[in-house]
C-alpha positions in Angstrom: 9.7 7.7 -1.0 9.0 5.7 -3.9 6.1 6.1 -6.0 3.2 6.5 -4.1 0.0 5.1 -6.0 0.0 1.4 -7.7 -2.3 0.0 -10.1 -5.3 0.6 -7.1 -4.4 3.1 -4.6 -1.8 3.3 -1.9 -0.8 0.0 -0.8 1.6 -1.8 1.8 2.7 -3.7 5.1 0.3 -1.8 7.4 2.5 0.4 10.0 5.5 -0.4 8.0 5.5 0.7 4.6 1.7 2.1 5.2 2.1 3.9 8.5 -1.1 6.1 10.0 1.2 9.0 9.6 1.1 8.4 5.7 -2.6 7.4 6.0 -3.1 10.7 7.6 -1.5 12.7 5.0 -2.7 11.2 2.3 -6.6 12.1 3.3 -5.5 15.4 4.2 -4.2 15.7 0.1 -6.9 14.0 -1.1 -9.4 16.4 0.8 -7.6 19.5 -0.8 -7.5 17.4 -4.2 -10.8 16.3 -4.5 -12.7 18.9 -2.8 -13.4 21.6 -5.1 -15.9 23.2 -3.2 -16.2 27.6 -3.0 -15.5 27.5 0.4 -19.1 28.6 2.0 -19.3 24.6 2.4 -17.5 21.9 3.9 -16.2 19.2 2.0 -17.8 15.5 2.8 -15.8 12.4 2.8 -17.3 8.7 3.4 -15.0 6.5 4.7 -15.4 2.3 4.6 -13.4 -0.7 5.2 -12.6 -4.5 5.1 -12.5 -6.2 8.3 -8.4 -6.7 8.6 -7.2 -5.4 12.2 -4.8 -2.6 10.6 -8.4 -1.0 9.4 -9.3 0.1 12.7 -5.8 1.9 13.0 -5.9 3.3 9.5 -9.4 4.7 9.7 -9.0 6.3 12.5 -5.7 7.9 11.1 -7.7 8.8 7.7 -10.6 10.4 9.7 -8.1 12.6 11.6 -6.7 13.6 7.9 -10.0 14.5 6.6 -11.5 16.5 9.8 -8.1 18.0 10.5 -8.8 20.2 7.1 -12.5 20.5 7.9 -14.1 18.0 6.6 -17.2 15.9 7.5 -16.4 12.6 7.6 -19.7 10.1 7.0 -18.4 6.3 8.5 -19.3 3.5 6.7 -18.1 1.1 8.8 -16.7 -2.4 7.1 -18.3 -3.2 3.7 -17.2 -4.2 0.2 -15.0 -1.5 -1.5 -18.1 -1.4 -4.3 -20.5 -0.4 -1.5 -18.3 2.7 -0.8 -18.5 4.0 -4.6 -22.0 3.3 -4.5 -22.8 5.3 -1.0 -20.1 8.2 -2.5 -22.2 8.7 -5.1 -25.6 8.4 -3.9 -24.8 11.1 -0.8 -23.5 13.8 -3.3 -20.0 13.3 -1.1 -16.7 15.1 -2.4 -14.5 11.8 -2.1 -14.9 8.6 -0.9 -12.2 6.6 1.2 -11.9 2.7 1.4 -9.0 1.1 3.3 -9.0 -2.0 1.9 -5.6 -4.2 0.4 -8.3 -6.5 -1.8 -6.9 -9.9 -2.5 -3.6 -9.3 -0.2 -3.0 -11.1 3.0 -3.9 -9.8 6.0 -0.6 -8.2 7.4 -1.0 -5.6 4.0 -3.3 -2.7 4.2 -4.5 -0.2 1.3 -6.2 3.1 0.8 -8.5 3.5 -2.5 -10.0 6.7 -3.4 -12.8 7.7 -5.0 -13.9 11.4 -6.4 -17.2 12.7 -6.3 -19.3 10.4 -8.1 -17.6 7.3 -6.8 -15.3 6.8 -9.6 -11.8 6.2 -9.2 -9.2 8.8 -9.9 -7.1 9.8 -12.8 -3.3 10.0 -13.3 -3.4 13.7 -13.0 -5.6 13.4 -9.5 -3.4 10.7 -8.5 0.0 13.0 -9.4 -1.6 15.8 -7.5 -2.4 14.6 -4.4 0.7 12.3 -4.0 3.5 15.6 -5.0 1.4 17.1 -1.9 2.4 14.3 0.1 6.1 13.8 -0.3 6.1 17.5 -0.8 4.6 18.3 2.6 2.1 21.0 1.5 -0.9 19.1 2.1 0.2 20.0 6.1 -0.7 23.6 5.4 -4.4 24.0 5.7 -5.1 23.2 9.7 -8.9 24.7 10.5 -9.6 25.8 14.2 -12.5 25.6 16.8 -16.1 24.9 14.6 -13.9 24.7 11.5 -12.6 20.9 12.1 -14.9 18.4 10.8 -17.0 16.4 12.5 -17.4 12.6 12.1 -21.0 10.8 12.0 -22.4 7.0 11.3 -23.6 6.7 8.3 -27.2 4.9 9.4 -28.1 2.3 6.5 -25.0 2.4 4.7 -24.9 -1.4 4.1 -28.7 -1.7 3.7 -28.9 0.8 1.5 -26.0 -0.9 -1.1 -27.6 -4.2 -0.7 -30.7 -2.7 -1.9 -29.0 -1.2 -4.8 -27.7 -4.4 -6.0 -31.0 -6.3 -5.8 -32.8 -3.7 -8.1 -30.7 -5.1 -10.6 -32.4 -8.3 -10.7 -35.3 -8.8 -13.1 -36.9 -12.2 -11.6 -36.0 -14.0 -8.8 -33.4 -16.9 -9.1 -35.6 -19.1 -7.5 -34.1 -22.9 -7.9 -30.4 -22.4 -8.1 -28.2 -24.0 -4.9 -25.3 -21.4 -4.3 -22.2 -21.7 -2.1 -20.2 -18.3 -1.9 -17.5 -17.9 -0.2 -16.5 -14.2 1.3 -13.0 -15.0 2.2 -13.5 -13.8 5.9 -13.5 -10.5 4.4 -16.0 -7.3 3.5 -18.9 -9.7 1.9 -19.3 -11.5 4.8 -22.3 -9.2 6.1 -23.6 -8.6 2.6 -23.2 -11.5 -0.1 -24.9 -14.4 1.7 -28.0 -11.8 2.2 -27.9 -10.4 -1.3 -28.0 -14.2 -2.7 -30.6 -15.4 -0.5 -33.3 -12.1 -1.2 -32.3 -13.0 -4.3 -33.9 -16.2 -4.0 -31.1 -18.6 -4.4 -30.5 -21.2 -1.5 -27.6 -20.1 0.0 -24.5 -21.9 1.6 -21.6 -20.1 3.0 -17.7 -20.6 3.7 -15.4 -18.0 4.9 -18.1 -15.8 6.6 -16.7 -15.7 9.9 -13.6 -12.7 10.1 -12.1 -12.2 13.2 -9.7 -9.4 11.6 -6.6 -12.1 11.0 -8.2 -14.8 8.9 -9.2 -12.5 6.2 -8.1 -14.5 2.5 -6.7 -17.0 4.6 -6.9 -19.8 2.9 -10.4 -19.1 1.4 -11.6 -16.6 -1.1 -10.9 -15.9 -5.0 -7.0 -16.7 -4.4 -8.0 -20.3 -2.9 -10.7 -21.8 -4.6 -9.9 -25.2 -3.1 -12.1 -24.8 -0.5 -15.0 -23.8 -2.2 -14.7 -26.2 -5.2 -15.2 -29.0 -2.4 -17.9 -27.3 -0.8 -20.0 -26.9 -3.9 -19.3 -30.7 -4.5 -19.9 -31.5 -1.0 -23.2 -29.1 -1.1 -24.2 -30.7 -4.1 -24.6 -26.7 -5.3 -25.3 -25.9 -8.8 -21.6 -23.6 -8.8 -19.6 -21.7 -6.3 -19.2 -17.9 -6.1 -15.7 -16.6 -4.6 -15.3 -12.9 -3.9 -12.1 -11.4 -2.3 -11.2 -9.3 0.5 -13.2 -6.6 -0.6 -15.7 -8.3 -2.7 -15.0 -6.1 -6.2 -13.9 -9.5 -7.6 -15.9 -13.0 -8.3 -14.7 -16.0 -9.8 -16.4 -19.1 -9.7 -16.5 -22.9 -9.9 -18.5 -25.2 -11.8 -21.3 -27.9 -9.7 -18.4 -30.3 -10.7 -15.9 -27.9 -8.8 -14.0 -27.0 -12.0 -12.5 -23.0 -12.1 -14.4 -20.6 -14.1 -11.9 -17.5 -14.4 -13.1 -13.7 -15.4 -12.3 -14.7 -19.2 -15.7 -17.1 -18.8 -17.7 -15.0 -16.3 -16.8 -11.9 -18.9 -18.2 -13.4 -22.0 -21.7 -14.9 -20.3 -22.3 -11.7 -19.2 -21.5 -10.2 -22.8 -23.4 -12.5 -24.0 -26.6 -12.4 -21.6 -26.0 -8.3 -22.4 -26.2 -8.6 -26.1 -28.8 -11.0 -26.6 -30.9 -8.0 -24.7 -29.4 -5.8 -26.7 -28.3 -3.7 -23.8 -24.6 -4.2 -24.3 -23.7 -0.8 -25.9 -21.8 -0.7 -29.5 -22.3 -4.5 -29.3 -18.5 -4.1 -27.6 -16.8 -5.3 -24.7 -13.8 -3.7 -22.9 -11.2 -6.5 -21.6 -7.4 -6.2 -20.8 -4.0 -7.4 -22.7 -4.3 -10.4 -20.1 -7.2 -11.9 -21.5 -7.2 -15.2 -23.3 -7.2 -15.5 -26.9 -10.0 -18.0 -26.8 -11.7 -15.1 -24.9 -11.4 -13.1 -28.2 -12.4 -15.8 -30.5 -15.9 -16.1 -28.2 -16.8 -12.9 -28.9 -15.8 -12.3 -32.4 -18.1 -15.5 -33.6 -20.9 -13.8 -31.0 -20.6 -10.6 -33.1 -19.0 -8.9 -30.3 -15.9 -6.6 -30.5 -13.6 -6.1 -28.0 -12.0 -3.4 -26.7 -8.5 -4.1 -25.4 -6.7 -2.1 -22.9 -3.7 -2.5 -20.4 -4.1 -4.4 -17.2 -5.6 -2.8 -14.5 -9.4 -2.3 -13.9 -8.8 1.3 -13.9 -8.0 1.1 -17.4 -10.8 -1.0 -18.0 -13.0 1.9 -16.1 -11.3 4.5 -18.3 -12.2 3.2 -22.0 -15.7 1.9 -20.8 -16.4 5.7 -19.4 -14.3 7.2 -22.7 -16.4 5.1 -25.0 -20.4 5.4 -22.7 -20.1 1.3 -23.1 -22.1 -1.5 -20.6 -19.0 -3.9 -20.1 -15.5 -4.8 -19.2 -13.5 -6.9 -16.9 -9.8 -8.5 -15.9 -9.4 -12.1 -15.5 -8.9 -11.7 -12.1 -12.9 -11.4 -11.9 -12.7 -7.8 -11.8 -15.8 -6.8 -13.9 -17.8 -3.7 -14.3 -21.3 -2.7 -15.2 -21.2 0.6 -16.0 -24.9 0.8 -16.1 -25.3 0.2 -12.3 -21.5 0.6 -10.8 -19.0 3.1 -11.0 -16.5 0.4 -10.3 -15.6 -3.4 -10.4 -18.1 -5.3 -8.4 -18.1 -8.9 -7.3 -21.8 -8.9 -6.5 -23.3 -7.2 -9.1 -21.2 -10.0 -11.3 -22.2 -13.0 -8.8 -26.3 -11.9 -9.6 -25.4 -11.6 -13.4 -24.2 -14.6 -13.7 -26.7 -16.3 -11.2 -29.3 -14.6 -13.6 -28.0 -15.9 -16.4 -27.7 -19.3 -15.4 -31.5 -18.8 -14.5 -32.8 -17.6 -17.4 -31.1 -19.8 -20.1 -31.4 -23.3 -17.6 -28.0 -23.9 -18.5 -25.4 -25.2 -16.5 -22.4 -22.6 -15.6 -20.1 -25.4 -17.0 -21.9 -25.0 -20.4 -22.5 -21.7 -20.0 -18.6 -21.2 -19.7 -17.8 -23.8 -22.4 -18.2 -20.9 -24.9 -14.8 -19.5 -24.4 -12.4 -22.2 -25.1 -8.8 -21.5 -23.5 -6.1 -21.8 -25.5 -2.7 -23.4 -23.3 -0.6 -20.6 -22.3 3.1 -20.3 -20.9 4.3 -17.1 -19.2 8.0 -16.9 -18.4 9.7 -14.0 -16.3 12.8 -13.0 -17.8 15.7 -11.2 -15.6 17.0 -8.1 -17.8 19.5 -5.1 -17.1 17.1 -2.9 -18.8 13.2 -3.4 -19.5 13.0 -0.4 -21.6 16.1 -1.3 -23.7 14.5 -4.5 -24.0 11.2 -2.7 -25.6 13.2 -0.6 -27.8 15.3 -3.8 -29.2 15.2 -4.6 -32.9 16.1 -7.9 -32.3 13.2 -8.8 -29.6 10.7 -7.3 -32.4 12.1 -9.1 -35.5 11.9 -12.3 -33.2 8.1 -11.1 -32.0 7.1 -10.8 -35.5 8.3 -13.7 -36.6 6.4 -15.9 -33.8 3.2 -14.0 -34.7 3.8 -15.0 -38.6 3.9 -18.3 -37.6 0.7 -18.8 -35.5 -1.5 -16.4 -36.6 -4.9 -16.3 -35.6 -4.3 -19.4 -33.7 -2.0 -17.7 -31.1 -1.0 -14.8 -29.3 2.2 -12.6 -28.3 2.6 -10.3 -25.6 6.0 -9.0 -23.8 5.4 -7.3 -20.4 7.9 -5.1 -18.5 7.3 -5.4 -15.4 6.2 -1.9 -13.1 8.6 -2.3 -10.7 11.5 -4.9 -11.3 13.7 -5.5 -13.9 12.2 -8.1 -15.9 10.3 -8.8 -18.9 7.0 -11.2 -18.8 6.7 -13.0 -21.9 3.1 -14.5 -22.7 2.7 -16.7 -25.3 -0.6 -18.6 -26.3 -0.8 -21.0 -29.0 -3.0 -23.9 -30.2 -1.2 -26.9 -27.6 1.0 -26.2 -25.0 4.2 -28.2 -26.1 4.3 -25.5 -28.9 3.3 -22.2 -26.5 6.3 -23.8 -24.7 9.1 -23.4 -26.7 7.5 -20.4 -28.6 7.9 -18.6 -24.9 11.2 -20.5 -24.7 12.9 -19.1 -27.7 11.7 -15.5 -27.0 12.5 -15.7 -23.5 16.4 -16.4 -24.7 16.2 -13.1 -27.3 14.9 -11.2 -24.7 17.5 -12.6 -22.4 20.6 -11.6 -24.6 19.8 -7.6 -24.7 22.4 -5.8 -23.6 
């Protein structure tokens, strides 16, 4: 077995690579792992899930894991992964368990864990509870007669989340003409109602999952659909969410993309002008645009940078007791009222915003302006001879001498294959061309 966890949980082809077997031992570890009670209790788990078919199979084989080492298991039922930090936390449980694979097509399944708290784990938690896995100890611990756990409903669960996301909202949003679109996935029962109490008339695509449609065609990886419908709507801007709704990205009235770069610095912004953005500092990832930085520097903003994942992004915001961060991807977090990324939360921050300034999002968004970028994937024999190269860093420093503060560097290796991902931004894209060009043949020619 290869390595276990990935950038967010345990992920694969569901029944292939992520069988129930492994589902079931993995909840079993994670129950030993994250449940640090005395004893004289039992440990609580709440489970959640998307709406892909696979999730019926895998909960079922998580919620044998859990009671099988005496655990009560609280069921959630299908709701955005968000939701199930939020309900973790707010029930005191030990660890919460969404299967969920996000933005991947339906045939792919996922488990994500969350300790007490709702927050998502550390390496050293992560380690743990995968060496019990391939190891086979977490097998060891088998409770009889009234020491299995019992399973219950968790009455509310949704209502309750929803509820928690409104009392973010400071006035209604009253006015603004919304079209989100749920992806046939997890926001389907939630988004369209948290939009609407919110005030906003509310139109709605990819509400309807059947358990095979889910990001189908729709959703934050196909914004087609949605930039049409806002048009079509004649909506002030579109709101996409993924399979599990801890992402939004968005579209313009005029149907043009608005990435997490853009959504990330209004909120900053809308943050800082209230002077509830913490140390005046943002937390983003190595991903994000330069023109991102730029924003926030002339805003008086500093940002944080770490590597890509919102984990990482979780990590430094907790590290530092800051407000903000996000991906890109639309993965943003406020710390302040969410333990993890959450597509709704963002969706009503940047409704609110839109609100309170009577801007449109397209000027709203204007702030950051993207400078052209080029990414190339290089084959190599050896990524980490390729990071240790002399060469590749004379050649690095040489391309960052020559842009400056106009452009931007970064070489990748990549997690899992043999290849290096050279980024390059500069200030037009005929020159991030051939900058990425000429790297991509240095790194190319490591031996």
């Amino acid at each position: 077995m290869g390595r276990l966890f990935g950038t967010d949980g345990v992920r694969g082809l569901a029944n292939a690579d992520l069988t129930p077997e492994l589902a079931l031992s993995v909840a079993r570890a994670a129950a030993g792992v994250l449940a640090d009670r005395d004893g004289t209790e039992r440990p609580v788990a709440v489970v959640g899930r998307d709406p892909r078919a696979s999730g019926e199979m895998l909960e079922a084989a998580v919620v044998a894991g859990l009671t099988s080492v005496g655990a009560e298991v609280l069921r959630a039922g299908v709701l955005p992964t968000p939701a199930l930090a939020y309900l973790t936390g707010s029930t005191g449980a030990d660890l919460g368990v969404m299967i969920s694979a996000s933005h991947n097509p339906m045939p792919d399944n996922g488990i994500k864990l969350f300790s007490r708290g709702g927050h998502k784990l550390p390496d050293a938690a992560e380690a743990q509870i995968e060496n019990q896995v391939v190891g086979g100890s977490s097998v060891d611990h088998r409770p009889t007669g009234a020491g299995i756990g019992r399973v219950r409903d968790l009455a509310g669960a949704l209502d309750d989340y929803i509820g928690h996301v409104l009392s973010t909202l400071e006035q209604p949003l009253s006015g603004l003409r919304v079209v989100v679109d749920c992806a046939h996935g997890a926001a389907a029962s939630s988004a369209p109602e948290v939009y609407r109490r919110a005030g906003a008339t509310v139109h709605a695509i990819g509400c309807e999952p059947d358990g095979w449609n889910i990001n189908d065609g729709v959703g934050s990886t196909h914004l087609g659909p949605l930039a049409e419908a806002v048009r079509d709507f004649g909506a002030d801007l579109g709101i996409a969410h993924d399979g599990d709704a801890d992402r939004c990205l968005a579209v313009s009235a005029d149907g043009e993309v608005v990435d997490g770069d853009a959504i990330l610095a209004v909120c900053a912004l809308a943050l800082h002008e209230r002077g509830a953005l913490k140390d005046d500092t943002v937390v983003a990832t190595v991903m994000s645009n330069l023109g991102f930085h730029h924003a926030m520097r002339d805003a008086g903003i500093a940002v944080q940078t770490t590597a890509v994942g919102d984990r990482y992004v979780l990590e430094a915001l907790r590290a530092g007791d800051l407000s903000l961060g996000g991906e890109q991807s639309g993965h943003l977090v406020f710390l302040d009222h969410a333990t993890t990324g959450d597509g709704l939360l963002t969706g009503l921050s940047l409704l609110a915003r839109m609100h309170a300034t009577g801007a449109s999002l397209a000027d709203l968004a204007a702030v950051v302006r993207r400078l052209p970028q080029t990414l190339v994937n290089v084959p190599v024999r050896d990524r980490l001879a390729v990071a240790e190269s002399d060469e590749v860093a004379e050649a690095v420093n040489a391309v960052e001498a020559e842009l400056g503060d106009a452009g931007r560097v970064l070489l990748r290796p990549s997690g899992t294959e043999q290849l290096v991902r050279v980024m390059v931004e500069a200030p037009s894209q005929e020159q991030a061309d051939s900058v990425a060009a000429r790297l991509a043949e240095v790194v190319a020619a490591v031996d």
